[in-house]
C-alpha positions in Angstrom: -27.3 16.4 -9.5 -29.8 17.8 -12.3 -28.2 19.2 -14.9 -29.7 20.5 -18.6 -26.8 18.4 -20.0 -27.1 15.4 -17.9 -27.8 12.3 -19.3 -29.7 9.7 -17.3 -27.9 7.9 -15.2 -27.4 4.0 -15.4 -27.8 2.1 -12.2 -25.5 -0.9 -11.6 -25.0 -3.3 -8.8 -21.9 -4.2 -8.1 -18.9 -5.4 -5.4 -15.3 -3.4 -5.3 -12.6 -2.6 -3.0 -11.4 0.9 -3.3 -8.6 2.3 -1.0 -8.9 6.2 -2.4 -11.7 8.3 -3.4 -12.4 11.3 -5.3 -13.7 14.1 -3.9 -14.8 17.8 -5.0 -15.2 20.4 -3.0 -15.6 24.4 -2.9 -15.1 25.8 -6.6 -12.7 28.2 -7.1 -11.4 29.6 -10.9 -7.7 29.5 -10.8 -6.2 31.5 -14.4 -2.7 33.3 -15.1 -2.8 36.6 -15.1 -4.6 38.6 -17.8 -2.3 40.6 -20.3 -2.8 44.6 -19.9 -2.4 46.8 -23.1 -3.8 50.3 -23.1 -4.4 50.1 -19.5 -7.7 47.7 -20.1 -7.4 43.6 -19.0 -7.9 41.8 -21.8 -9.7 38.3 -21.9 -7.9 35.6 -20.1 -7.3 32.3 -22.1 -9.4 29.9 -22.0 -6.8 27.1 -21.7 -5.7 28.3 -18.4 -8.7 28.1 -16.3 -8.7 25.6 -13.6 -11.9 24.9 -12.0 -11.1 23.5 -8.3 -13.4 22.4 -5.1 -11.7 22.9 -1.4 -11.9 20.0 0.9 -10.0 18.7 4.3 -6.8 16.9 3.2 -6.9 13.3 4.4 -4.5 10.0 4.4 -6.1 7.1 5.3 -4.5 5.3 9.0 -5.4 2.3 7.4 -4.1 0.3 3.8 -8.1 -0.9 3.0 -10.2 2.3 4.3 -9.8 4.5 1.5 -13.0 4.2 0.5 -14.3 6.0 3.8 -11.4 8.1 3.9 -12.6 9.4 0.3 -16.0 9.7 1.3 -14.9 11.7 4.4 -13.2 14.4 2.3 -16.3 14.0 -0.6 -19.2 14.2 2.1 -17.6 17.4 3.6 -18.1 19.9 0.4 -21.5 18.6 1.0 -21.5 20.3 4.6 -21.8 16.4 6.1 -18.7 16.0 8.4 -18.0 12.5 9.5 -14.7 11.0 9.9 -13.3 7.9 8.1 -13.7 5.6 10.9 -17.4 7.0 11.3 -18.1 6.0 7.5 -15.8 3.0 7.7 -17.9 1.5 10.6 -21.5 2.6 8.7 -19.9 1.3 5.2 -19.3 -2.5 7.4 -15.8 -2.1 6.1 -14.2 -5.5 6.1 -10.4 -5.6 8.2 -7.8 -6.4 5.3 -10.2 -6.4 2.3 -11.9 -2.7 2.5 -15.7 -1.6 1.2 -18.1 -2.6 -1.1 -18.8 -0.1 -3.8 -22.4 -0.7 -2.9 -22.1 -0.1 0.8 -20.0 3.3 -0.9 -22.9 4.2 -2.7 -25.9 3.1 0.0 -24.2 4.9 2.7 -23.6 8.2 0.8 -26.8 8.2 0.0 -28.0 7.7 3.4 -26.2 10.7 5.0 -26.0 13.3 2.1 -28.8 16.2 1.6 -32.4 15.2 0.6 -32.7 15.6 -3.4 -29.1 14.4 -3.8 -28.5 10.5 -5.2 -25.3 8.6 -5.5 -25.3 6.5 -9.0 -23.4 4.7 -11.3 -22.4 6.1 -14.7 -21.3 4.2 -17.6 -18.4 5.7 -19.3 -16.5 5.3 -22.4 -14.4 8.3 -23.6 -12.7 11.1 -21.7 -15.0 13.9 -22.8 -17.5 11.8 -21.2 -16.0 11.6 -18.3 -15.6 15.8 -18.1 -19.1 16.2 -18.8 -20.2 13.8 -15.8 -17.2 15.2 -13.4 -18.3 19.0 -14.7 -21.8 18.9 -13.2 -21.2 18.2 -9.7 -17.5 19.8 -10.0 -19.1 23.5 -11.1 -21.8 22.6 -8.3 -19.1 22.7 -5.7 -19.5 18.8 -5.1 -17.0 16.0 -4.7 -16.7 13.1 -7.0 -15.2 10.1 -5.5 -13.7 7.4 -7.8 -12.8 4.0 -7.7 -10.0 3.6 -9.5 -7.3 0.5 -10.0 -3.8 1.7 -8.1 -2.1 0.1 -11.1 -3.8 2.8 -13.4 -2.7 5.8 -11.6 1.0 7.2 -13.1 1.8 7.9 -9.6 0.7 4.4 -8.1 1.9 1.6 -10.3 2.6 -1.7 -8.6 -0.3 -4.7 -7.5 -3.5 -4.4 -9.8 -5.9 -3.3 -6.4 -8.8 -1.6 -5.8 -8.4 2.4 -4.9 -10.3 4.9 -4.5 -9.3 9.2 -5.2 -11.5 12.1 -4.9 -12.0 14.6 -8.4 -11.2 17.8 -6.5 -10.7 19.8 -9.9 -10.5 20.1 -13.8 -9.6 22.1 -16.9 -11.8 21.4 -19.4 -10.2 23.1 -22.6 -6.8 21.1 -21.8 -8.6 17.7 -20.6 -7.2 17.7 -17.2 -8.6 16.4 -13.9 -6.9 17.0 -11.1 -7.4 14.1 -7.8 -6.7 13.9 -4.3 -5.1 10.5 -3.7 -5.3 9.6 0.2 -2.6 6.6 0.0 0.2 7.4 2.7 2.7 6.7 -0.6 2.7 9.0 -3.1 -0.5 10.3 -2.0 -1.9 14.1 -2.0 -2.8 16.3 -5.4 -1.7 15.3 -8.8 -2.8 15.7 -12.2 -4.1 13.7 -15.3 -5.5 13.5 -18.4 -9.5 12.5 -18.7 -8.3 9.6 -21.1 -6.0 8.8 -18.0 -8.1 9.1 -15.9 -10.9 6.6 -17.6 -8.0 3.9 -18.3 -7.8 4.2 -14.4 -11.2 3.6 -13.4 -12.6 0.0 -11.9 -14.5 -2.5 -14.6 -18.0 -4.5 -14.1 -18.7 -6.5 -16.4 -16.6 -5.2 -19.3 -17.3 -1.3 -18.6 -16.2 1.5 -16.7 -18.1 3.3 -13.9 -18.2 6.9 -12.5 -20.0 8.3 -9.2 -21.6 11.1 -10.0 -24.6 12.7 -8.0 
């Protein structure tokens, strides 16, 4: 997604098995309530203001389709509706191994609105990660993630491939909030962006975000 604060975007080639993905979907500001003195509202702090994106809520049925399961929920703040089996099937998802990041990214690509384009980002710091997450976040878009289950606070256990959706953030308290589709302590939870980069699948040394 074009942005007058993107950077470009570096293309990488790669293999991973994710089982959750990170999607964004319809933005809404969430913010406590404004203080009232002398009847007039006065400016609500900045620290409060969640930025969130509406999707479907999905578990994966299976314990190597999150990949397609996070694309389901990720394509559908797009308007592209197509279940996880669908994308599984289109993604040549692999019984008891999972999806490629590459079939992930060709597949997106492949089904998403003209002028959009699935790529790889390089990241190395939290703020960096905001500022990739905040252009398609504030554009109403999902951001699936492939992640390491191990990385997630929630998660724990085997070092395996996952994969969450980005479904909301609050950028003056570094927060991200995901949508993790595992049927174990899956749904919404919240994390730092730090956390969040700690969390994220390595190539070759360095860490990768989706971002349109």
């Amino acid at each position: 997604m074009a942005s007058a604060h993107a950077k470009p975007r570096g293309r990488w080639r790669r293999r991973v098995v994710a089982c959750v993905t990170v999607a964004v979907v319809s933005l809404s500001v969430v913010s406590a309530s404004a203080a009232v003195s002398n009847h007039a509202a006065q400016p609500r702090p900045v620290e409060d203001e969640w930025h969130y994106v509406s999707h479907p809520d999905l578990t994966q049925s299976l314990p190597y389709n999150c990949i397609p399961t996070s694309a389901s929920m990720a394509l559908a703040t797009l308007g592209v509706h197509l279940t996880p089996t669908e994308l599984g099937r289109q993604m040549r998802i692999i019984p008891n191994w999972g999806v490629s990041g590459d079939h992930l990214m060709r597949v997106f690509n492949e089904v998403q609105p003209s002028g959009r384009e699935l790529t790889y980002e390089v990241v190395t710091s939290g703020r960096q990660v905001e500022a990739d997450l905040s252009v398609d976040l504030l554009h109403h878009v999902a951001v699936p993630a492939l992640v390491i289950a191990a990385g997630l606070p929630w998660q724990g256990g085997e070092i395996t491939g996952h994969a969450v959706v980005v479904d909301g953030m609050n950028p003056a308290r570094h927060l991200v909030r995901v949508f993790d589709p595992a049927p174990r302590n899956g749904g919404e939870h919240v994390l730092t962006s730090e956390q969040l980069l700690n969390a994220l699948q390595m190539e070759s040394g360095v860490r990768h975000l989706l971002v349109d």
